[in-house]
N, C-alpha and C positions, 0 to 999 in steps of 0.2 A: 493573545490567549495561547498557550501551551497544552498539550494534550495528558493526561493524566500517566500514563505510560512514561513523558519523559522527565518528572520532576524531579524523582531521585536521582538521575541521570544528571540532570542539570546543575540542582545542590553539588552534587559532589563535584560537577567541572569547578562551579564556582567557586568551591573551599580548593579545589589544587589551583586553579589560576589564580589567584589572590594569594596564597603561599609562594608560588612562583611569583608574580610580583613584587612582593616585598622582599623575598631572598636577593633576587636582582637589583631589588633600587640598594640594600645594606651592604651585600657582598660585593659587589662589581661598579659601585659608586666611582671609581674612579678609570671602568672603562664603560662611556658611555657610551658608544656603538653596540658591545655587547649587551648591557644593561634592558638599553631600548630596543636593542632585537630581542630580547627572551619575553620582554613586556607585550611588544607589539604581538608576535605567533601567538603568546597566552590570549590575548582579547581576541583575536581573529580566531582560534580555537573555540573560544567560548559562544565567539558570536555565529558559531559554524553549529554549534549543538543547538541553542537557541532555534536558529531558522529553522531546523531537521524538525524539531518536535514542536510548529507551529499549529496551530489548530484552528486556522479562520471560521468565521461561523458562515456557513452554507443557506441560505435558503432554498427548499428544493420543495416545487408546485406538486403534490402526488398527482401521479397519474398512470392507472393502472394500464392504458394502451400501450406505455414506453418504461423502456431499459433508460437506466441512466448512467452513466461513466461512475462504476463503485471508488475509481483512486482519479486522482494527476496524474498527469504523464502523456508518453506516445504511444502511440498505437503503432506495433510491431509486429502481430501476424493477422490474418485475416486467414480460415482456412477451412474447410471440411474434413475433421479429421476421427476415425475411431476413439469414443470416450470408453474406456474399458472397467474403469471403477466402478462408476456409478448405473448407467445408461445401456452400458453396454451393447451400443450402434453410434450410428455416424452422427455429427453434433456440428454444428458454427461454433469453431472457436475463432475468439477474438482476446486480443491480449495487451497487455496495456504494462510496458516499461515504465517503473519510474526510476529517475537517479538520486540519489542523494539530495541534491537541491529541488525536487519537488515535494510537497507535502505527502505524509505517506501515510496519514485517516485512511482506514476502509469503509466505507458506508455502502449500504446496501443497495443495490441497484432496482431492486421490486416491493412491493408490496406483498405479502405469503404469509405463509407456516412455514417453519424452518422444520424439514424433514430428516434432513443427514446432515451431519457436523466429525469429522471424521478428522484427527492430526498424525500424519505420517511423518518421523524421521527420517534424514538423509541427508543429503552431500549440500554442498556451498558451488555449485557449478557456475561461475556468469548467468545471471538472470535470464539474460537473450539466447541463450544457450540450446538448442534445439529440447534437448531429453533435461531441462531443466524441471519441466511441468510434471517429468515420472520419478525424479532419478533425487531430487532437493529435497529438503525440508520445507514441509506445507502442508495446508487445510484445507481441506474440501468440505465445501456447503453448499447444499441444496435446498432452495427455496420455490415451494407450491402456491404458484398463480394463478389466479381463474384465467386472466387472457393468452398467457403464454405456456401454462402447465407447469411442469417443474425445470427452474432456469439453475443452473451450477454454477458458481463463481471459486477459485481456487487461488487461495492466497500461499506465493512461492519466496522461500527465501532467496537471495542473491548470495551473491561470491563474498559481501563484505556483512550483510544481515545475519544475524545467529540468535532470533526471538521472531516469535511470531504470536499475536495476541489475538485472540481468536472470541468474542463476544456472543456468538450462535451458537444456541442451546437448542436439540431440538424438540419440541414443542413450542416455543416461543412464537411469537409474532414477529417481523420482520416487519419494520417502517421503512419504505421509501427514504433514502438520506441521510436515515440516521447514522450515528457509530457502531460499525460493526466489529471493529479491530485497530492493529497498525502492525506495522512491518518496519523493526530499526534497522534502521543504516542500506539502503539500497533493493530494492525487489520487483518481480513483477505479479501481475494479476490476470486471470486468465477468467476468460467469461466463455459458457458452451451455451448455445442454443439450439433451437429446435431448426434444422435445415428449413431452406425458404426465409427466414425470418428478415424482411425490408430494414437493410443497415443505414443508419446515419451519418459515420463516419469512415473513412476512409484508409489506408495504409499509409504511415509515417505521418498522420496528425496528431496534434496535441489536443489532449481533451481536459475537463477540470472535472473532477468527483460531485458528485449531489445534486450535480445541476446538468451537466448535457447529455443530451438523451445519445443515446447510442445507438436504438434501434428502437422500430415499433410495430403494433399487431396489423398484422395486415388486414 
């Protein structure tokens, strides 16, 4: 299953690698090194888009005591840092790399009202990047929870992403799991919470989207 964001994307790999195929099996017929190298990159190409815009289907238990991992990926900062947009005081942030070869669905991490939905432009810096969360292109969303209050999740472009699909409207309802976005071609995600909040995971672990909790109410 593929995610809706990546079909055009896809169609169109498939009409150039299938053109490149045939140009190579007619024109270079009789170098067949070259031939099968142009053939081979083209399916490995294609099969590299393919995986990027995968869309597994998630089962995810609601449960309004726990945060849940909103992408794939590592977890890459863990930290107490001034939130200045939104909150405007001190927050948990927790942040979550993903590379190219993890699925890159955003799904919502809580159950809420979707409060603030906000898209700033900006720069392509490395995702890990310290001032990638002020300095990038990204969205910020904030969603009101009776157990945790209002949680923020801030979807960041990377150094090779230049889209960011952003599904938070605000008044809407926010489901637990569901599809909130995607992020092509490389990004991170950055989660604030309310200081104190009892973490589940750790620094430099791998988490999966819609299903593992991240943190819970104390």
């Amino acid at each position: 299953m593929f995610h809706k964001e990546g079909h055009q994307i896809i169609l169109h790999t498939f009409l150039i690698v299938t053109v490149l195929v045939l140009i190579a099996e007619y024109q270079f017929a009789s170098l067949a090194i070259l031939k099968w190298g142009i053939q081979l990159l083209s399916l490995i190409a294609f099969v590299l888009v393919l995986q990027f815009f995968r869309n597994p289907k998630r089962s995810t238990p609601k449960n309004e005591a726990q945060i849940i991992a909103p992408v794939d990926g590592k977890v890459v900062i863990i930290e107490e840092v001034f939130e200045k947009e939104y909150f405007k005081e001190k927050r948990l942030q927790v942040s979550i790399f993903m590379s190219p070869l993890n699925v890159h669905v955003t799904r919502y991490p809580v159950c809420g009202k979707i409060v603030f939905s906000k898209y700033h432009p900006g720069k392509y810096l490395v995702a890990w990047h310290p001032k990638s969360s002020e300095l990038n292109e990204r969205t910020t969303i904030v969603v009101n929870t009776e157990s945790f209050g209002d949680i923020m999740y801030r979807q960041i472009a990377g150094a090779v992403a230049r889209r960011i699909v952003n599904y938070a409207e605000v008044g809407n309802e926010a489901q637990q799991g569901e599809d909130a976005g995607f992020i092509k071609f490389g990004s991170r995600v950055d989660l604030f919470l309310p200081l104190g909040t009892p973490l589940d995971i750790q620094l430099n672990q791998s988490v999966k989207g819609g299903v593992q909790p991240i943190a819970h109410k104390a």
